[in-house]
N, C-alpha and C positions, 0 to 999 in steps of 0.2 A: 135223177133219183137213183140211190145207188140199189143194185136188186140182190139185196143179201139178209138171209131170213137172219135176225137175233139171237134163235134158240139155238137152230142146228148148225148154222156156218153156212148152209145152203148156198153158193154163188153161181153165175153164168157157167155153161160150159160150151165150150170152141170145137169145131170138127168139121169135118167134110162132108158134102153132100157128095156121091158119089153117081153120075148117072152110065145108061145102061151102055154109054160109049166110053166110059171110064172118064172123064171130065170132073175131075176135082172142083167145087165153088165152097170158099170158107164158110160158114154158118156159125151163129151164136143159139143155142137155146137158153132160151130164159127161165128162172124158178117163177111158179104163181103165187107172190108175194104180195098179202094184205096188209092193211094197217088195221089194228084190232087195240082196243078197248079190254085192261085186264082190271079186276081188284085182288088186290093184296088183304088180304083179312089181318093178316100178324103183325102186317106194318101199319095197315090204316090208310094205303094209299092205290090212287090210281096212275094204271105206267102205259103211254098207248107204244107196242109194239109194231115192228115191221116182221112179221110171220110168213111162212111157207106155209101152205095149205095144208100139208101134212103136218106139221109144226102144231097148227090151230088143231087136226083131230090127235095127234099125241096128248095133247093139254087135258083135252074131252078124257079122253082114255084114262088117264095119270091121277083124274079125279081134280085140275084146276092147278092154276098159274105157280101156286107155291111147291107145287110136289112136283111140276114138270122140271122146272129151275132148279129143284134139289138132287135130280136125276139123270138130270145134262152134264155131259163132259166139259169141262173146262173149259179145255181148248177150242170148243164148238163156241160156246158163249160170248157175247159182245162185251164190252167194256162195264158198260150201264149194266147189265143183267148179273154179271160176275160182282159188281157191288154188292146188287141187290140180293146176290145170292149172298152174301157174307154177313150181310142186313138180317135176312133171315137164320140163317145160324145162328148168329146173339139172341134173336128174339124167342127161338127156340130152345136154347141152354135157360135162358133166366124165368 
């Protein structure tokens, strides 16, 4: 399962555990990456994402799925989501 939120670009980060005799061991942290249940109101549909925690309260915050996606960087956004945000732009113009 790949652990990369949708919205933010959110992935693994790599580093040192460093102990108190200086002993380097690589380490991975991982993001806390849900799978979450949105609806689209403009489009009419449901999209189940893979979110970061924070991801899911930015949504909350932003007032829902369509305003968070329209406020997200580009380059943070997945494939699928950068669609749906161009989905939503047409449906918004007409």
């Amino acid at each position: 399962m790949s652990r990369v939120c949708e919205l933010t670009g959110l992935r693994p980060v790599t580093g040192n555990l460093v102990s108190h005799s200086n002993t380097k061991t690589r380490t991975r942290w991982l993001p806390n990456v849900k799978n979450k249940k949105f609806t689209i109101p403009e489009l009419g549909q449901v999209v189940s994402l893979k979110l970061s925690t924070r991801a899911i309260r930015t949504i909350d915050k932003q007032g829902g799925i369509s305003n968070a996606i329209m406020h997200a960087k580009a380059e943070n956004l997945s494939e699928r989501l950068a669609s749906i945000k161009c989905s939503l732009i047409r449906a918004r113009k007409a």
